[in-house]
LUMTORMAR-771982 format. One record per residue (C-alpha): residue number from 1; residue in three letters; x, y negated, z negated. Coordinates in steps of 0.2 Angstrom, whole numbers, plus 2048, in hexadecimal, padded with zeros to 3 digits. Each point is the difference from the previous one (the first is absolute). Example, Ala and Ser with C-alpha at 12.3 -4.5 7.8 and 13.67 -1.06 7.14 Angstrom:
BEGIN
<node nr="1" rest="Ala" X="83E" Y="816" Z="7D9"/>
<node nr="2" rest="Ser" X="806" Y="7EF" Z="803"/>
This chain:
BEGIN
<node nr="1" rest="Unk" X="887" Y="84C" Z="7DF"/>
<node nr="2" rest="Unk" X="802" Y="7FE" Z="814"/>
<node nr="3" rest="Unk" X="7FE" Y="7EF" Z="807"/>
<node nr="4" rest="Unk" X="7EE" Y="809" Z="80B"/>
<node nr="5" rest="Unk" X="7FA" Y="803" Z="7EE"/>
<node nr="6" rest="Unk" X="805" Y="7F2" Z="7F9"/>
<node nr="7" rest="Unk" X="7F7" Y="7F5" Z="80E"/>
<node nr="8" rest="Unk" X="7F1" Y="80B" Z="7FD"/>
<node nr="9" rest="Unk" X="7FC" Y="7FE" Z="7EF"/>
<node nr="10" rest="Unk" X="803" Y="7EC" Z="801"/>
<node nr="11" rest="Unk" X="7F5" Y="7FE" Z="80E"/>
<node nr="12" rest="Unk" X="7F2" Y="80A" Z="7F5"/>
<node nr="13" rest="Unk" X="804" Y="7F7" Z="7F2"/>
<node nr="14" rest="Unk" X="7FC" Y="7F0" Z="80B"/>
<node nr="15" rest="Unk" X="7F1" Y="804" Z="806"/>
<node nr="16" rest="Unk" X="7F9" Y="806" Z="7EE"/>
<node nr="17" rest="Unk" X="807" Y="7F4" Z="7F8"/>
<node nr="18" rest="Unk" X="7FE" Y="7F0" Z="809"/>
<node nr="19" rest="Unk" X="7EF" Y="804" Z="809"/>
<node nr="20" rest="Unk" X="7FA" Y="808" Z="7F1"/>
<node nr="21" rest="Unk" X="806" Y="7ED" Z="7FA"/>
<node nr="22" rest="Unk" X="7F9" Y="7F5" Z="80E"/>
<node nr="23" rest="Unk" X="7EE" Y="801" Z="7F8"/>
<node nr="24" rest="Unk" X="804" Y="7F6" Z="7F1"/>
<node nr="25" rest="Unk" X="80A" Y="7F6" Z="809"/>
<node nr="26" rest="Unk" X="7F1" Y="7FC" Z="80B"/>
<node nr="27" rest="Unk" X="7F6" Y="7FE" Z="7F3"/>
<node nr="28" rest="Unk" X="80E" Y="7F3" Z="7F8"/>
<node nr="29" rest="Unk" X="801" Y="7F6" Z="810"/>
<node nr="30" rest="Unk" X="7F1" Y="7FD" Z="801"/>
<node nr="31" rest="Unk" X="7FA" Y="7F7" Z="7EF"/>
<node nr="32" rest="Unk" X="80A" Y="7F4" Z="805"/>
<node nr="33" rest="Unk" X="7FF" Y="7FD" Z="813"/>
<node nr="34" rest="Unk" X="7F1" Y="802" Z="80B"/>
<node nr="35" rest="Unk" X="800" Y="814" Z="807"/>
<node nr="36" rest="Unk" X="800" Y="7FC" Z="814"/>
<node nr="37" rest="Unk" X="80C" Y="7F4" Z="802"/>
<node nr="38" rest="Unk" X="809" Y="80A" Z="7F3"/>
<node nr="39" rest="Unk" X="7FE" Y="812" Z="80B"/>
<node nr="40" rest="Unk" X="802" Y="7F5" Z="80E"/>
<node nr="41" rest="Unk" X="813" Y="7F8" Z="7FA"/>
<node nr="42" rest="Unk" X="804" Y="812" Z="7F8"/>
<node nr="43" rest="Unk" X="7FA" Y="808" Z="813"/>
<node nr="44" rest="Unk" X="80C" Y="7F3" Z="809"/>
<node nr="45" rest="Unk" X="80F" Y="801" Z="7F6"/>
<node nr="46" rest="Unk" X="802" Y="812" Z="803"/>
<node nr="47" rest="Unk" X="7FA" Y="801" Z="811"/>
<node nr="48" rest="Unk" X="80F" Y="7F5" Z="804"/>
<node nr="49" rest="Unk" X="80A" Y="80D" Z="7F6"/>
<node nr="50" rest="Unk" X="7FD" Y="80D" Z="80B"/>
<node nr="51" rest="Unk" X="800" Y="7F5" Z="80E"/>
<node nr="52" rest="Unk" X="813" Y="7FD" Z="7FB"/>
<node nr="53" rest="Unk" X="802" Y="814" Z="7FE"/>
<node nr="54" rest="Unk" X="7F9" Y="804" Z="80F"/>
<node nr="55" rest="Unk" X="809" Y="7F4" Z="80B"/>
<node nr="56" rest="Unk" X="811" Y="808" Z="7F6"/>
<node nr="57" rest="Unk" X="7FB" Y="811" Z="807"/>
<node nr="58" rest="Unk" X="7FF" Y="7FA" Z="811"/>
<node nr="59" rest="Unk" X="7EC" Y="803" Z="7FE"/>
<node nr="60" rest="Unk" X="7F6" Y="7F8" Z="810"/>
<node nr="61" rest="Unk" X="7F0" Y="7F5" Z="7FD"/>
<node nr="62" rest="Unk" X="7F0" Y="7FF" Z="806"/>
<node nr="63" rest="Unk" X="801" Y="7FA" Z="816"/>
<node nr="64" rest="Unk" X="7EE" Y="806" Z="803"/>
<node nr="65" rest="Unk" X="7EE" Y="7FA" Z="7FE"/>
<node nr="66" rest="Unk" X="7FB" Y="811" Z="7FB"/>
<node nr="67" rest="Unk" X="80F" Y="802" Z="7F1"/>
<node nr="68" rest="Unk" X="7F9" Y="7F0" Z="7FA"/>
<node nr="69" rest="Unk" X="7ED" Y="804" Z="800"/>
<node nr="70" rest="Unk" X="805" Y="80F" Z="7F5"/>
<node nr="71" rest="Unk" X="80A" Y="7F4" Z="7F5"/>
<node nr="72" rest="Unk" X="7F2" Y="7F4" Z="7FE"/>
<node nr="73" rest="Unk" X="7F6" Y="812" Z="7FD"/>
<node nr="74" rest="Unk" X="80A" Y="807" Z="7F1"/>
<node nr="75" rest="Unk" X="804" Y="7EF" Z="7FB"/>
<node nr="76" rest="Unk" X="7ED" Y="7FA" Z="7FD"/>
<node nr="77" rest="Unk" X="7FB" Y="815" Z="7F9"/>
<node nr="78" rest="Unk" X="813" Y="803" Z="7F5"/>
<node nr="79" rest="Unk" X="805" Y="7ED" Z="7FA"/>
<node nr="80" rest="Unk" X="7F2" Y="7F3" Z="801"/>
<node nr="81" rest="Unk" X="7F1" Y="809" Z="7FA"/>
<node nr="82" rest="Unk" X="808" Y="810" Z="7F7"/>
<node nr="83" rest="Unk" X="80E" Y="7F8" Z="7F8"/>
<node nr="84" rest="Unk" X="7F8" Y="7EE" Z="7FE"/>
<node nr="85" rest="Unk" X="7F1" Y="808" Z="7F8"/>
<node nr="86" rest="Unk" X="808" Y="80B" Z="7F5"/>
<node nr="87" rest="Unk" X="80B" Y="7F0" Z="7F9"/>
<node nr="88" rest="Unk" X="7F0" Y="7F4" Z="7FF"/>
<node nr="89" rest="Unk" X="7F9" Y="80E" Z="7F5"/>
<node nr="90" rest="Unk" X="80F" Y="7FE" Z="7F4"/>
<node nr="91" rest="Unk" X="7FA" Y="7EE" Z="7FC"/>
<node nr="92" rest="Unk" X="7F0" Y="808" Z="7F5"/>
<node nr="93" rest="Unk" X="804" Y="813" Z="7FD"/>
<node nr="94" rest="Unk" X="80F" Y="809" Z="7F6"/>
<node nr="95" rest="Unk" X="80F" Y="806" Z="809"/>
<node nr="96" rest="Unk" X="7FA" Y="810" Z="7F9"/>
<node nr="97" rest="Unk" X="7F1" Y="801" Z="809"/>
<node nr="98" rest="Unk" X="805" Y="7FA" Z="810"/>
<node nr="99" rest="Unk" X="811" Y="80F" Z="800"/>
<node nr="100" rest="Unk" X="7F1" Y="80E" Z="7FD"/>
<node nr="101" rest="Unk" X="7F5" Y="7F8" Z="80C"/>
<node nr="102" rest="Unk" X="80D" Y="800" Z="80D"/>
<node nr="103" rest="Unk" X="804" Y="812" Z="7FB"/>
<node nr="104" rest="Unk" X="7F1" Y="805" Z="80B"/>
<node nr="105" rest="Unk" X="80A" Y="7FC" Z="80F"/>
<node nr="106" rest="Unk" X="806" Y="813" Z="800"/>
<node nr="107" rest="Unk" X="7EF" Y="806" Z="7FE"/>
<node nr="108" rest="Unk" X="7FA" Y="7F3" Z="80F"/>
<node nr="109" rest="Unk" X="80E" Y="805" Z="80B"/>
<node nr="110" rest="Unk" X="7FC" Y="813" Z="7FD"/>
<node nr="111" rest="Unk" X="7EE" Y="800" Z="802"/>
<node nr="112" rest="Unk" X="803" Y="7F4" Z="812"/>
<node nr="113" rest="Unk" X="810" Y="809" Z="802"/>
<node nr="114" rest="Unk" X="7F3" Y="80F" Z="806"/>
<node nr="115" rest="Unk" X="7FA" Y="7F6" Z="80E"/>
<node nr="116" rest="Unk" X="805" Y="7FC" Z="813"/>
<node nr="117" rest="Unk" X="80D" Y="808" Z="80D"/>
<node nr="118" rest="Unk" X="80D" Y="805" Z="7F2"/>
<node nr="119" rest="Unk" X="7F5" Y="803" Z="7F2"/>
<node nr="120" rest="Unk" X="804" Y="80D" Z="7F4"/>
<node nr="121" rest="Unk" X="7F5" Y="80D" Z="7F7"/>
<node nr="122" rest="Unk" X="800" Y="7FE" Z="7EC"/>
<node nr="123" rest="Unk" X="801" Y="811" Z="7F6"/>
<node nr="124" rest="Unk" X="7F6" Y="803" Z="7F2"/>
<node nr="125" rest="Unk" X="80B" Y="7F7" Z="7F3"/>
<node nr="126" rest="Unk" X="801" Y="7F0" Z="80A"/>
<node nr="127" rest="Unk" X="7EC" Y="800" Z="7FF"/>
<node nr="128" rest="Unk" X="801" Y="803" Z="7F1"/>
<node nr="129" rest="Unk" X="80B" Y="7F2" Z="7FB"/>
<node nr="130" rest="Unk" X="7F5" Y="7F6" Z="80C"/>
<node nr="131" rest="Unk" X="7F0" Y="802" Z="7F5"/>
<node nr="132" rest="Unk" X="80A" Y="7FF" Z="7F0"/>
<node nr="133" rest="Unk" X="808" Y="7F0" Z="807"/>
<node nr="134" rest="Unk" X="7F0" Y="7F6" Z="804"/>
<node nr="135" rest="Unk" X="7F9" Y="806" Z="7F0"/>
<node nr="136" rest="Unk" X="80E" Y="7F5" Z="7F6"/>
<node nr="137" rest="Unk" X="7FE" Y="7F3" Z="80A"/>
<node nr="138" rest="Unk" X="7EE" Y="800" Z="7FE"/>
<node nr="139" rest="Unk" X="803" Y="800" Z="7ED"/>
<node nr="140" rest="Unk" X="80B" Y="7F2" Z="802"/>
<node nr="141" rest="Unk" X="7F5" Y="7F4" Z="807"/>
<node nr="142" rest="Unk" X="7EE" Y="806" Z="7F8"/>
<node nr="143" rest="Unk" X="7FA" Y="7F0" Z="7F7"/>
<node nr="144" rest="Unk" X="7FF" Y="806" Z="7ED"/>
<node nr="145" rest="Unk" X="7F0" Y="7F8" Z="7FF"/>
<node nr="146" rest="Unk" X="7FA" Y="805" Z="810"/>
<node nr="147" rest="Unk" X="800" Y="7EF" Z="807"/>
<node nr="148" rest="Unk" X="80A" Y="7F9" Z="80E"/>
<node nr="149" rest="Unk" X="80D" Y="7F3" Z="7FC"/>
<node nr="150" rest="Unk" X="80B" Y="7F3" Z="808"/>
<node nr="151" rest="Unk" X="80D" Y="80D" Z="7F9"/>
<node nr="152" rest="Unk" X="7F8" Y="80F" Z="808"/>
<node nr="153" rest="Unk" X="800" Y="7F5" Z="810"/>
<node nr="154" rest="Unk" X="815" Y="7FF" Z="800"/>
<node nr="155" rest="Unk" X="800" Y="812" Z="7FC"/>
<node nr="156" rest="Unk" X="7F8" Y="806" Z="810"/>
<node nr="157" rest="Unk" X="809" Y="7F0" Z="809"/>
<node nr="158" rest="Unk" X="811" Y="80A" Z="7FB"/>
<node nr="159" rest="Unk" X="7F8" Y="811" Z="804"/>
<node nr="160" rest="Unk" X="7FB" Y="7F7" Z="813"/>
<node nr="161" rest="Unk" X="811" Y="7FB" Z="802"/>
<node nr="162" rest="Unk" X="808" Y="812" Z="7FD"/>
<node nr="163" rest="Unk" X="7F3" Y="808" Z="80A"/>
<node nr="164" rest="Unk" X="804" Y="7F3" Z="810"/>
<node nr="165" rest="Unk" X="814" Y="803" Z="7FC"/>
<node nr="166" rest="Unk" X="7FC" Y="812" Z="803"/>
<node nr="167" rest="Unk" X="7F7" Y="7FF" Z="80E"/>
<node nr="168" rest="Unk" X="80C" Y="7F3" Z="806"/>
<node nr="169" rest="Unk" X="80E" Y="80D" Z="7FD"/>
<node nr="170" rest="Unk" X="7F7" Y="80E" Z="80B"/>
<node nr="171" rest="Unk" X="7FC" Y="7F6" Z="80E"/>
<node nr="172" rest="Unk" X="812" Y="7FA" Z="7FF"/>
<node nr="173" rest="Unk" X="805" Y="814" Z="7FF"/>
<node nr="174" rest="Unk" X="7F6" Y="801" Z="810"/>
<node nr="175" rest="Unk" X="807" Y="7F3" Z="809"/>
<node nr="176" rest="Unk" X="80E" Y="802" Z="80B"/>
<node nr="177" rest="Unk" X="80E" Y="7F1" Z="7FD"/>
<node nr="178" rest="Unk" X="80F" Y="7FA" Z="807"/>
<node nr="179" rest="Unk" X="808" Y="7F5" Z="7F3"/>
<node nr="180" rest="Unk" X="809" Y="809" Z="7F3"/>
<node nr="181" rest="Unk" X="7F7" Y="800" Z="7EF"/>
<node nr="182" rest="Unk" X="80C" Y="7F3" Z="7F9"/>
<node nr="183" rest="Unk" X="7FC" Y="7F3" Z="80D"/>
<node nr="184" rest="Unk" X="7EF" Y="804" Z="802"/>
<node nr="185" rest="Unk" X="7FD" Y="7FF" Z="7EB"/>
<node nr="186" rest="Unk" X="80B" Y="7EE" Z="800"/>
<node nr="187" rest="Unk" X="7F3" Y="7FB" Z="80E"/>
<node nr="188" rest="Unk" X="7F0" Y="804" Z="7F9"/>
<node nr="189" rest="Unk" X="806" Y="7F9" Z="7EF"/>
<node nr="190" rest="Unk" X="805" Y="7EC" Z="808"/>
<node nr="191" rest="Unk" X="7F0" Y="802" Z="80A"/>
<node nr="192" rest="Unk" X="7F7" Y="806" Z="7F3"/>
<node nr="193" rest="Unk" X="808" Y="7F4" Z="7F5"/>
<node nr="194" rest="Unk" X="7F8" Y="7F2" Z="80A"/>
<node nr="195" rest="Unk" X="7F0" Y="806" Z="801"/>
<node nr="196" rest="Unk" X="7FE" Y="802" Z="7EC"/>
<node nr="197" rest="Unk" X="808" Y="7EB" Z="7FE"/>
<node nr="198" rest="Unk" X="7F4" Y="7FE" Z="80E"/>
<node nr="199" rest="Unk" X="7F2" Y="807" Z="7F6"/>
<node nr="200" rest="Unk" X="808" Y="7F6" Z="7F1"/>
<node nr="201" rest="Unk" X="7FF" Y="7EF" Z="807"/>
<node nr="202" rest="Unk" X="7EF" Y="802" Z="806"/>
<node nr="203" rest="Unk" X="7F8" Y="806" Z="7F0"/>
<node nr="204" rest="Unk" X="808" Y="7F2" Z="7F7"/>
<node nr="205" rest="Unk" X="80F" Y="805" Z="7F6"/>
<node nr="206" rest="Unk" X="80C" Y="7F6" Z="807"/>
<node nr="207" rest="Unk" X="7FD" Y="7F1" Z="7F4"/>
<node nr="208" rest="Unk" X="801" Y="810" Z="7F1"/>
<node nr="209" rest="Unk" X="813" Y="805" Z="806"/>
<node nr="210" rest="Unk" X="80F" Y="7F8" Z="7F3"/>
<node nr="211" rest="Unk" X="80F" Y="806" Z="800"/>
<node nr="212" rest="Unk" X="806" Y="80A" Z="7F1"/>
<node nr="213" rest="Unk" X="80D" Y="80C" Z="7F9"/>
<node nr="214" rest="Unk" X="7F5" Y="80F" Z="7FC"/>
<node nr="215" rest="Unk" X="7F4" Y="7FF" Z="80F"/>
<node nr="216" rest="Unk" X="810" Y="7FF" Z="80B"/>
<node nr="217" rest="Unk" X="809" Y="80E" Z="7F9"/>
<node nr="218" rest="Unk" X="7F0" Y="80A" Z="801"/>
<node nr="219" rest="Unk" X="803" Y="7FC" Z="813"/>
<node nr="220" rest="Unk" X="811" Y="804" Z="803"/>
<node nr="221" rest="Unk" X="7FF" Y="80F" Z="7F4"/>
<node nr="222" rest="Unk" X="7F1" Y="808" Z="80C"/>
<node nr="223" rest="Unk" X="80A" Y="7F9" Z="80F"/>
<node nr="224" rest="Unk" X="80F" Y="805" Z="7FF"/>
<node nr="225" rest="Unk" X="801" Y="810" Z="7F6"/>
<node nr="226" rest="Unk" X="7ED" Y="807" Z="800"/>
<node nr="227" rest="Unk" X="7FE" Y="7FC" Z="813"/>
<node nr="228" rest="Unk" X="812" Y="7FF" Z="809"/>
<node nr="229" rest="Unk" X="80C" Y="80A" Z="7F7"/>
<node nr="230" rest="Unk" X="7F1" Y="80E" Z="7F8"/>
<node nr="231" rest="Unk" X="7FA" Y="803" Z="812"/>
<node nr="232" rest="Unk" X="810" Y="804" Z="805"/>
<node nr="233" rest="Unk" X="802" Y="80C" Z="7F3"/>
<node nr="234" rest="Unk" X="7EF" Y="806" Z="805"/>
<node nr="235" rest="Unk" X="804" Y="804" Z="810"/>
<node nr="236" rest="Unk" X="812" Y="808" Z="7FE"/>
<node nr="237" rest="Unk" X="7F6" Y="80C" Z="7F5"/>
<node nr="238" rest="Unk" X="7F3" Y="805" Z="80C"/>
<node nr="239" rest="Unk" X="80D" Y="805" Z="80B"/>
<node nr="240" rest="Unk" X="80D" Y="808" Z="7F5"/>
<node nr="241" rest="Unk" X="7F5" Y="808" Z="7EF"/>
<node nr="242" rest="Unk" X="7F2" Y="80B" Z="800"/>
<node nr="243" rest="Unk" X="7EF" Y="7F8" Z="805"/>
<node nr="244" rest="Unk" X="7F7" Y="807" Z="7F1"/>
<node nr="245" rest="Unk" X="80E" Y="7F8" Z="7F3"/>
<node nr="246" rest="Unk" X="7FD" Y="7EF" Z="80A"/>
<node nr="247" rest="Unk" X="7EE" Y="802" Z="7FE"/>
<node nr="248" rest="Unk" X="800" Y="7FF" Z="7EC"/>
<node nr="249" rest="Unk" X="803" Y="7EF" Z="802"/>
<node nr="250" rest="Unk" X="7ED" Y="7FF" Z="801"/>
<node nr="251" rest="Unk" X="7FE" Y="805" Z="7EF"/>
<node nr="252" rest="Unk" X="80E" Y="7FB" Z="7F7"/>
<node nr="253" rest="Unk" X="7FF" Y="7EF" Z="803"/>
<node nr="254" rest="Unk" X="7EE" Y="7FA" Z="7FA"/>
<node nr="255" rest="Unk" X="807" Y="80B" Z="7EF"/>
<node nr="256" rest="Unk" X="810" Y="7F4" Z="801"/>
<node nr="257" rest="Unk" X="7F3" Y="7F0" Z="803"/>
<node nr="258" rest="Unk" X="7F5" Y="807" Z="7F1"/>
<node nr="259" rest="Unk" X="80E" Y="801" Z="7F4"/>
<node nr="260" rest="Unk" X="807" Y="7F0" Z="807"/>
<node nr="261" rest="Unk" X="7EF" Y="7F6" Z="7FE"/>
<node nr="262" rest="Unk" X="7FE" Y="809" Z="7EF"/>
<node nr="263" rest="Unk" X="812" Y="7F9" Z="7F8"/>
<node nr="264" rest="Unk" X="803" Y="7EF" Z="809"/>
<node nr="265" rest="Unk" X="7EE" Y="7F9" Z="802"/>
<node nr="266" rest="Unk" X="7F8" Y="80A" Z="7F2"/>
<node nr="267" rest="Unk" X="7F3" Y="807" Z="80C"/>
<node nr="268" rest="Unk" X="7F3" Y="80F" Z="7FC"/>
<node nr="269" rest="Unk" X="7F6" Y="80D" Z="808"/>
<node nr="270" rest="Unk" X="7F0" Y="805" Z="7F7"/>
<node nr="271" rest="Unk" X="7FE" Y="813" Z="7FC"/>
<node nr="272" rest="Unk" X="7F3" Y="800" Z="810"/>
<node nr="273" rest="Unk" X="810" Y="7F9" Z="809"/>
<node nr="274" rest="Unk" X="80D" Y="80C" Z="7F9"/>
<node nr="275" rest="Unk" X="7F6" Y="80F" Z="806"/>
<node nr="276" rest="Unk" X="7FE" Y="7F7" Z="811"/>
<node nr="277" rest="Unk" X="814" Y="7FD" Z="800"/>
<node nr="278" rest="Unk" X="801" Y="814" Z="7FD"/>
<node nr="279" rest="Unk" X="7F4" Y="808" Z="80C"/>
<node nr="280" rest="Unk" X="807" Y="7F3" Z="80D"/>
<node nr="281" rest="Unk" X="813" Y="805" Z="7FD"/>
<node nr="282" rest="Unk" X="7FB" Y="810" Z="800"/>
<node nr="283" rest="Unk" X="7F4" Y="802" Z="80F"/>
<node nr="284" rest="Unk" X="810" Y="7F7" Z="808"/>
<node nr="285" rest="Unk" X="80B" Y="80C" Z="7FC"/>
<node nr="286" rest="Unk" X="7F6" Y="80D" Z="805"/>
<node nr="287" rest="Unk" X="7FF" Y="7F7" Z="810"/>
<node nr="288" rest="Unk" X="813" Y="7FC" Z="804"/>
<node nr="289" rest="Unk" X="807" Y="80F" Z="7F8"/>
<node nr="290" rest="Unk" X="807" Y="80F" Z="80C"/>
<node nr="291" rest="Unk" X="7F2" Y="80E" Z="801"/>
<node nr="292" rest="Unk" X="80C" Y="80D" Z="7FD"/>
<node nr="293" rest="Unk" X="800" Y="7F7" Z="7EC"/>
<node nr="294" rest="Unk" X="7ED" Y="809" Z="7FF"/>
């Protein structure tokens, strides 16, 4: 095996493995510690990370006020609200649901992907995953008994956070930036980070944070290898492997989460949630795949 290929398959087996992972981590965490300060310390740690990497690669760092308007931007759209969010909803609903949920980020980014100076048309098998994709979701979250509940509320809380990350990311792939993506990640990550302990002191969780083994570990594990080491990996592969072999990360992962959840927290989907976990993985596929596959 050559070293290229080597490096290739261990950078996929990172991003399945350990974002396909960082749902039940999340999900861990936060039983025991309070989700924002705990999104907001995860957020910080690896936002200094890539800080650290970014100063090693002689990156430069933000000298304007408009580079920092856009940090504050991405940082409220990407970390505070998208990623806090999706963590605060990992306090009252299954890892499970949270990866299938955040599944619709493809199908978000798709359907906004069509929009603006850059849009792009979708063919008839991306509308097609589209529909099939919003179906699942649909039959995800519909109340059994046809009644909303605090549960339904933090489903569509998760599906708000994927849709603002993915308008987030096509605002962010309109915008024209300066800073390489390293040191304009580590940035909106610290800022970020502060916003969310912000947010986290406000609202009362200070007097709720103790430190504690597993709460911690859930932090370091998310900062260091889901956020630092992961993204790297990320970002090697979109430059060096075929886009539409990085793209299945968007449905392999929520099958890792599920299988996860399933075997270390003993979680369940109902048969009305198994079917939505099908129609959405495959209306995502359908989505990402290469056209020429149809």
């Amino acid at each position: 095996m050559t070293g290229f290929r080597a490096r290739l398959y261990a950078c996929f087996a990172l991003v399945y493995l350990v974002w396909g992972s960082s749902f039940l981590v999340g999900r861990i965490g936060v039983i025991d510690l309070p989700p924002l300060l705990f999104t907001s310390l995860r957020s910080l740690i690896a936002g200094v990370l890539l800080l650290g990497l970014a100063l090693y690669r002689g990156n430069r760092l933000p000298d304007s006020r408009h580079e920092w308007r856009q940090i504050f931007f991405f940082a409220l759209v990407l970390i505070a609200f998208s990623s806090g969010s999706a963590t605060f909803a990992l306090k009252y609903i299954a890892s499970n649901e949270v990866a299938l949920l955040n599944a619709s980020m493809a199908l978000w980014i798709a359907g906004l992907g069509t929009l603006g100076p850059k849009g792009q048309k979708l063919s008839v098998p991306s509308l097609i995953g589209l529909a099939l994709g919003f179906v699942g979701v649909a039959l995800l979250v519909w109340p059994e008994e046809m009644r909303l509940t605090p549960h339904v509320g933090w489903q569509l809380l998760v599906l708000a956070a994927a849709a603002v990350w993915a308008s987030g990311t096509i605002v962010y792939r309109n915008t024209a930036l300066q800073l390489g993506p390293i040191a304009f990640n580590a940035m909106i990550m610290l800022v970020g980070g502060v916003m969310l302990g912000t947010a986290g002191i406000v609202t009362g969780e200070l007097p709720e944070w103790h430190w504690e083994w597993r709460g911690m570990s859930a932090i370091l594990f998310l900062a260091v290898f889901a956020s630092a080491i992961t993204y790297t990996a990320f970002t090697w592969l979109m430059k060096n492997a075929r886009t539409d072999r990085v793209a299945t990360f968007a449905y392999v992962n929520p099958a890792i989460a599920t299988v996860l959840g399933w075997i270390v927290l003993g979680e369940t989907l109902t048969p009305q949630q198994m079917l939505g976990m099908l129609v959405v993985l495959g209306g995502v596929v359908l989505v990402t795949m290469p056209h020429r596959y149809f």
